[in-house]
C-alpha positions as CSV (number, residue, x, y, z in Angstrom):
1,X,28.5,32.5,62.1
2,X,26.1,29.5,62.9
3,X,23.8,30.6,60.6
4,X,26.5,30.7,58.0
5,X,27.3,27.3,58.5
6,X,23.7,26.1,58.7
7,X,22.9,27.3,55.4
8,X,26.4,26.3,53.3
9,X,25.6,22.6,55.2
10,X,21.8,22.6,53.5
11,X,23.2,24.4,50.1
12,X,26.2,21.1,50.6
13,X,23.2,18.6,50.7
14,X,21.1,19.9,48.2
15,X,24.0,20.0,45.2
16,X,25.0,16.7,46.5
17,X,21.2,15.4,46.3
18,X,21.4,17.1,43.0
19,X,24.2,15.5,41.7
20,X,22.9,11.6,42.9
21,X,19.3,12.7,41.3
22,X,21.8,13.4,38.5
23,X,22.5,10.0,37.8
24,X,18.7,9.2,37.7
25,X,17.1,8.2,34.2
26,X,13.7,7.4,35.7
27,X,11.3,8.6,38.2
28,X,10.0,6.0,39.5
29,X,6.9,7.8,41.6
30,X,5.9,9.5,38.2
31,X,7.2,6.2,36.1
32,X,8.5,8.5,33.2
33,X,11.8,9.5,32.0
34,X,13.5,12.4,33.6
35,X,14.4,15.0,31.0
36,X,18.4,15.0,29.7
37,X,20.6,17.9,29.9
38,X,19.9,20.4,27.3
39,X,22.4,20.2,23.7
40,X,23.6,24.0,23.5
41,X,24.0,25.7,20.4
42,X,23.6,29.3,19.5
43,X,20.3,28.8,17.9
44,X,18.7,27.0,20.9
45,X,20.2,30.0,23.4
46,X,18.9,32.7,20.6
47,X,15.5,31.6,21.0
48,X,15.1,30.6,24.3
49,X,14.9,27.1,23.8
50,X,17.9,26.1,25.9
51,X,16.9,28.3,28.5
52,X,13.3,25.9,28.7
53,X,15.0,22.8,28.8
54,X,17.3,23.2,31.0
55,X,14.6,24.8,33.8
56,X,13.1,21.2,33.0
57,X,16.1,19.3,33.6
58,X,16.7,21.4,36.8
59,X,13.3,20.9,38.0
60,X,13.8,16.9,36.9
61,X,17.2,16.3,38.6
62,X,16.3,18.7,42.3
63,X,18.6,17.3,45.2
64,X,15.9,14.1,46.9
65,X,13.1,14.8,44.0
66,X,11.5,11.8,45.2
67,X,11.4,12.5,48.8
68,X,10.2,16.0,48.0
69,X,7.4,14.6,46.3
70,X,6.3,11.9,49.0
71,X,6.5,14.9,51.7
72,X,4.8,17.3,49.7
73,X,1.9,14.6,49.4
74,X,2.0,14.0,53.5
75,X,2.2,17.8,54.2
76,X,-0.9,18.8,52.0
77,X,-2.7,16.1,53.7
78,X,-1.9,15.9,57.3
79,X,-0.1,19.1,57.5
80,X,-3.2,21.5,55.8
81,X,-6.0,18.4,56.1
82,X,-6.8,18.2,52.5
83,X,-8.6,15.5,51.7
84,X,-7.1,15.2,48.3
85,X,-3.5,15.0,46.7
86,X,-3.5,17.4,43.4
87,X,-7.4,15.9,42.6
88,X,-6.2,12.4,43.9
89,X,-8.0,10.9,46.8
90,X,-8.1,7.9,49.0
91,X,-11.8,6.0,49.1
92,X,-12.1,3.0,51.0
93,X,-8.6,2.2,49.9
94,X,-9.1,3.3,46.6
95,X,-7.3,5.8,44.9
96,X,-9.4,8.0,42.5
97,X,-8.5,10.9,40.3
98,X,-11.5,12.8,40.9
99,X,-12.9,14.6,37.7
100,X,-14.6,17.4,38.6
101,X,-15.8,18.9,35.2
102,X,-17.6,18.0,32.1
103,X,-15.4,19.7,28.8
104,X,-17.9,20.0,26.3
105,X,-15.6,20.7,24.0
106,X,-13.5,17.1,24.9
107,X,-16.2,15.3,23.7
108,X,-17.3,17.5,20.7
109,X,-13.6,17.0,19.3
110,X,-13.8,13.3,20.0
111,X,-16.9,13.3,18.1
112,X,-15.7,15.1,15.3
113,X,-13.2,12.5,15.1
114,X,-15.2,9.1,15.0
115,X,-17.8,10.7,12.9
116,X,-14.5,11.6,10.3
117,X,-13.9,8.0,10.7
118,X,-16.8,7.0,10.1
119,X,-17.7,9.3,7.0
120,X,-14.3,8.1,5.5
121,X,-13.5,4.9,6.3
122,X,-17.2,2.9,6.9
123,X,-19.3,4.4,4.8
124,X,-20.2,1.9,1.9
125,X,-18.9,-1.0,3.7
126,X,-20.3,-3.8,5.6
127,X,-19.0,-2.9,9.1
128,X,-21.1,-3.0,12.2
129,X,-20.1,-0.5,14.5
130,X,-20.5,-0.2,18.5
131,X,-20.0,2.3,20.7
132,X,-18.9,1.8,24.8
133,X,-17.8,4.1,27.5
134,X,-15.6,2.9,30.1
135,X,-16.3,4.8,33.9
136,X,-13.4,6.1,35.4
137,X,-13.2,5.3,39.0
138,X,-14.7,8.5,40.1
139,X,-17.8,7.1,38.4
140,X,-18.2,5.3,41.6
141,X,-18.6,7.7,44.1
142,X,-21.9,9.2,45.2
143,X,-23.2,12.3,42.9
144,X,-21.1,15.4,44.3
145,X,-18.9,13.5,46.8
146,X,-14.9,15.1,46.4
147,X,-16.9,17.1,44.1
148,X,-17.2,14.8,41.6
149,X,-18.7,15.5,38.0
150,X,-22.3,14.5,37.3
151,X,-22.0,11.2,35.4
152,X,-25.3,10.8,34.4
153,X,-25.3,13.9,32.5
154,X,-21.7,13.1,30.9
155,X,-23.3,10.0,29.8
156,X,-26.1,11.5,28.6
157,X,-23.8,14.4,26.5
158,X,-21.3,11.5,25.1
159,X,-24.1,8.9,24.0
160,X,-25.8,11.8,22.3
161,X,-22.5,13.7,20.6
162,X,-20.7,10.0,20.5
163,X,-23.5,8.5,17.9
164,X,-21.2,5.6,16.5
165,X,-23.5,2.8,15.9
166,X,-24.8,0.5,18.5
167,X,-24.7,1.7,21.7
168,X,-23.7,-0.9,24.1
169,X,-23.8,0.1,28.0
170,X,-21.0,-1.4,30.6
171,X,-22.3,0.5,33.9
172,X,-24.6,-2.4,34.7
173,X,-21.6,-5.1,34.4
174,X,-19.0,-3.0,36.6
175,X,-18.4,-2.1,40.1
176,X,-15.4,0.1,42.0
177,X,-13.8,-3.5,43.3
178,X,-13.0,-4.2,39.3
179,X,-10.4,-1.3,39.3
180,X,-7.2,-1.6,40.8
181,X,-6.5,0.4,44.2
182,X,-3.7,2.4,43.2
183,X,-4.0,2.2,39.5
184,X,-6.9,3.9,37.2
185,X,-7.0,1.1,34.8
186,X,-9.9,-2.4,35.7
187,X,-8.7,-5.6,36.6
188,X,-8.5,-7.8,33.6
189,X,-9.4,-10.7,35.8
190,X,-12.8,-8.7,36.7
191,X,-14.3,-7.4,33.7
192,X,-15.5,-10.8,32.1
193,X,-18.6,-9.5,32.7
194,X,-18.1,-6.1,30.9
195,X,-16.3,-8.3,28.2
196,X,-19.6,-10.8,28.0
197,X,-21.8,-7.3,27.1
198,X,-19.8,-6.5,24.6
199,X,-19.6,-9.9,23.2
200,X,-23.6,-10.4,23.3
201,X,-24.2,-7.3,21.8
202,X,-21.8,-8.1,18.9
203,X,-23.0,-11.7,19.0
204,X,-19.5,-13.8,19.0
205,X,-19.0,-16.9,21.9
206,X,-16.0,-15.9,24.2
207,X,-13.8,-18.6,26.0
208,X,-14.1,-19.6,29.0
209,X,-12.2,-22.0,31.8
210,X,-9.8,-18.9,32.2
211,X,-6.8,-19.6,34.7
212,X,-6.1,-16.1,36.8
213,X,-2.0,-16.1,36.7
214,X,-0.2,-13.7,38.7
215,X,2.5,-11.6,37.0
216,X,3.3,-9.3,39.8
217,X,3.1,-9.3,43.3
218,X,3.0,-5.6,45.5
219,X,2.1,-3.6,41.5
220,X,1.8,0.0,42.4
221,X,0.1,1.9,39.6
222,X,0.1,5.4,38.1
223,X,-1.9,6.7,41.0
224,X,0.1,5.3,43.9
225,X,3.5,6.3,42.9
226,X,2.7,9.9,43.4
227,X,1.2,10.1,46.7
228,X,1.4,8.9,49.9
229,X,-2.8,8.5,50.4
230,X,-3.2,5.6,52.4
231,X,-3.9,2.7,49.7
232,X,-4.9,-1.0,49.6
233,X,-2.1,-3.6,48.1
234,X,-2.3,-4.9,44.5
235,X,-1.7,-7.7,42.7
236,X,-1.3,-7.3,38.6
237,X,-2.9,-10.3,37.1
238,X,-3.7,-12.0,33.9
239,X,-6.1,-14.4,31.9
240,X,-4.8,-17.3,30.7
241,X,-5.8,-19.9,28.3
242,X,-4.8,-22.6,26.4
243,X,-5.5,-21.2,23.0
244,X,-4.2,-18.3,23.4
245,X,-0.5,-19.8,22.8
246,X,-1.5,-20.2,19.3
247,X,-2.3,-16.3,18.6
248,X,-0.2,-14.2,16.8
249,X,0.5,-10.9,18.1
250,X,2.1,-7.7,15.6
251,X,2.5,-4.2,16.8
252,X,3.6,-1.4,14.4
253,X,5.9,0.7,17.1
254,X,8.3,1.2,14.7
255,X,6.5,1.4,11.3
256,X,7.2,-2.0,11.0
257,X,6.1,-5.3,12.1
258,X,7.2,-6.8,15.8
259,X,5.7,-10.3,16.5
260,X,5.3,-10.1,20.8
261,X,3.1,-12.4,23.1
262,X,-1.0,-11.8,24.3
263,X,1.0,-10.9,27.4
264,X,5.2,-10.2,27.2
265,X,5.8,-10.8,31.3
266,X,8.9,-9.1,30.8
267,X,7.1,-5.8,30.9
268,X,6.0,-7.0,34.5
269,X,9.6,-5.6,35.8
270,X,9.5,-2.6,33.7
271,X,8.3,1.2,34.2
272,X,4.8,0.9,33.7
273,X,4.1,-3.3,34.4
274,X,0.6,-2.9,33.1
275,X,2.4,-3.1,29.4
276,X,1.9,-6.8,29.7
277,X,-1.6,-6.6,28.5
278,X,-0.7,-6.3,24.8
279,X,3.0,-4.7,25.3
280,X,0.9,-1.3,26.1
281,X,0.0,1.4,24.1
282,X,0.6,1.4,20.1
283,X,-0.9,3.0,17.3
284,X,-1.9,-0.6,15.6
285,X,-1.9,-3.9,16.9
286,X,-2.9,-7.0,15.3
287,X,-4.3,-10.3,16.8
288,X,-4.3,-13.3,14.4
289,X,-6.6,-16.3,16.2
290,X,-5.9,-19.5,14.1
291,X,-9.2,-21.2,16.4
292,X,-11.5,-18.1,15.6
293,X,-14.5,-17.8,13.4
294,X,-12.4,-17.4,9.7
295,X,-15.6,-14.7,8.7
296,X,-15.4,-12.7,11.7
297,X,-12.8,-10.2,12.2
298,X,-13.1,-6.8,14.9
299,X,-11.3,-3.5,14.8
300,X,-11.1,-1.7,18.7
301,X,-10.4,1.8,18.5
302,X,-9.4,2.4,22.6
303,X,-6.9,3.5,25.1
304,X,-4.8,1.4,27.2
305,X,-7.9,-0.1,29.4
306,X,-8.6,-1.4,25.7
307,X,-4.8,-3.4,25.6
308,X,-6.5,-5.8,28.8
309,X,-10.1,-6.1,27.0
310,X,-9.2,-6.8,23.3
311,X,-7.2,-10.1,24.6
312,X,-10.7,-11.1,25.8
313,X,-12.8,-10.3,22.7
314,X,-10.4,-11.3,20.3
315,X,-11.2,-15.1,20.9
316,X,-14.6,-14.4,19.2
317,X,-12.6,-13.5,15.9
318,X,-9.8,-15.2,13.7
319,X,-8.1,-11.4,13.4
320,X,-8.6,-8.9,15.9
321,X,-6.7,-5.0,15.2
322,X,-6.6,-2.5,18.3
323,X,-6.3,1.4,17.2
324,X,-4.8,3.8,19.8
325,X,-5.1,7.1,18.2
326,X,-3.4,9.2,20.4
327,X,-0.1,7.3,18.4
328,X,-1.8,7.0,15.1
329,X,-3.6,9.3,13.6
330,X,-7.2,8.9,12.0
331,X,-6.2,10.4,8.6
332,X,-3.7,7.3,8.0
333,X,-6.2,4.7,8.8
334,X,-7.1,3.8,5.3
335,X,-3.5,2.7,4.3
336,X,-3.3,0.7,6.9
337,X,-6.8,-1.1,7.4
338,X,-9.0,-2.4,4.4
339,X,-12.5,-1.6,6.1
340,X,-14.8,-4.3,4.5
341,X,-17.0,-6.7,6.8
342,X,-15.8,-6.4,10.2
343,X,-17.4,-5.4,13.5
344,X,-16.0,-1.7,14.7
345,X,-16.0,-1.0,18.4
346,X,-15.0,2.4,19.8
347,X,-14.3,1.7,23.4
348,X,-13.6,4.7,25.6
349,X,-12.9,5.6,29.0
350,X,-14.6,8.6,30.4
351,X,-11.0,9.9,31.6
352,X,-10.0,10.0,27.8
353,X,-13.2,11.3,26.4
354,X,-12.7,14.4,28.8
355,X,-9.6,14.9,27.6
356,X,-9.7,13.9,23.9
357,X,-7.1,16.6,22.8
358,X,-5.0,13.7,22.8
359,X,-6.9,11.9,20.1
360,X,-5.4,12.5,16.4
């Protein structure tokens, strides 16, 4: 009898956890949408389809998802001493997505990529093209430690496979305390010195007399909303100057033009706050700087730790364009960009050049 009544009380609580995750749009932890209950139709229930996304919205909408999650993270910890969280770990306060593994065949499809760009789009033109990898935080660790990868020979593989023009290396100017402690992306307000290597190897003047403004206080980042590692406290900041209220910013989100701000605060409050720098990810963005040199213009193609650089570089040019293509493919660059004159920097992080599948 009592155990009758113990487990209709816990079935009670999970349907009524289920219904209140119900109501949910967002996980927060995981700072993506939660799937929406499936459209049925005879088609969709034919083929299974149905049957898929519903197990998704179920999984998405479980009774105290978020709890679940935060004592999962505590119990494979403390509970069977792991020392890392689903390949996350906690280092000196840092927490690092450890990549174990160089895929060879990442990097070969990344460079099959560029080197399409570069056989259809630069060839015959007057571009100078450059060539940076961004380390991941893992970088930073000792050889082997959480069984990291060997970055030296990663390095080695991508410079060689990765031939894109000048070869311009940012290990030197960057150190673990640039990166946020629960987020894997640098600190705009730290990588002035990454910025400056670029800058002399491209041979443009950057500003200077930056003010450091603080658009959030307490930001937890991608890596800290999924576990419960112990983590130091961050503050998401920005680089500010005068001039930089004449630029004109356009992204092409929609296929058409949308004029935003270097940084729309707004996004501070959002799911993901580090969409400030640029509005986040976007197949094309374009930077018009009315005080930059009128013959010198620079075309990024990066991921999102490229939305926080670009704002630096592009005070060296009078039109700067960023290129994400994991949302634009390479094939549909030449409608969009007349490739003449300009300076061409593919600026990678090691995280996405291990996993380039995502590039188009």
């Amino acid at each position: 009898m009592l155990s009758s009544i113990a487990f209709f009380g816990v079935l009670g609580c999970f349907l009524m956890g289920s219904l209140w995750a119900g109501q949910m749009d967002v996980s927060k932890s995981e700072r993506r949408k939660l799937a929406l209950f499936p459209e049925a139709s005879l088609r969709a229930i034919a083929s299974g389809q149905w049957q898929e996304e519903f197990d998704e919205y179920a999984t998405d909408h479980t009774g105290f998802r978020e709890e679940l999650l935060k004592l999962k993270s505590l119990t494979s910890r403390y509970g069977f001493g792991n020392l890392d969280d689903e390949g996350v770990i906690s280092h000196n306060n840092y927490l690092i997505q450890v990549e174990r593994q160089i895929r060879e065949d990442s990097l070969a499809h990344a460079a099959a990529i560029f080197a399409d760009i570069e056989q259809k789009d630069l060839v015959d033109t007057d571009c100078k093209v450059y060539f940076a990898i961004i380390p991941d935080k893992s970088y930073f660790l000792e050889k082997g430690q959480y069984l990291n990868m060997d970055y030296e020979a990663f390095f080695e593989q991508a410079f060689r496979l990765l031939d894109a023009g000048t070869q311009v290396d940012l290990r030197p100017s960057l150190e673990l305390e640039d990166y946020y402690y629960t987020d894997p992306h640098w600190r705009q307000e730290k990588i002035l010195d990454a910025a400056q290597s670029l800058a002399d190897a491209m041979n443009v003047h950057l500003l200077d007399g930056y003010t450091i403004k603080t658009a959030l206080n307490n930001f937890i980042g991608q890596t800290g909303g999924r576990t419960m590692l112990k983590a130091g406290k961050d503050d998401l900041r920005y680089l500010w100057h005068e001039q930089m209220k004449d630029w004109k910013v356009t992204r092409y989100d929609t296929g058409k033009p949308e004029s935003s701000g270097i940084y729309p605060l707004e996004k501070a409050q959002g799911l993901d706050p580090y969409q400030i720098f640029l509005g986040g990810s976007s197949g094309l963005i374009e930077i018009e700087n009315p005080q930059g040199p009128k013959e010198r213009e620079l075309i990024v193609f990066s991921d999102s730790y490229g939305s926080s650089m670009v704002p630096i570089l592009a005070a060296g040019y009078s039109k700067t364009t960023l290129v994400d293509l994991r949302n634009l493919p390479h094939w549909r660059l030449k409608s969009l960009i007349d490739f003449d004159h300009q300076d061409v920097l593919f600026l990678y992080s090691t995280s996405v050049l291990n996993a380039s599948q995502s590039l188009k």
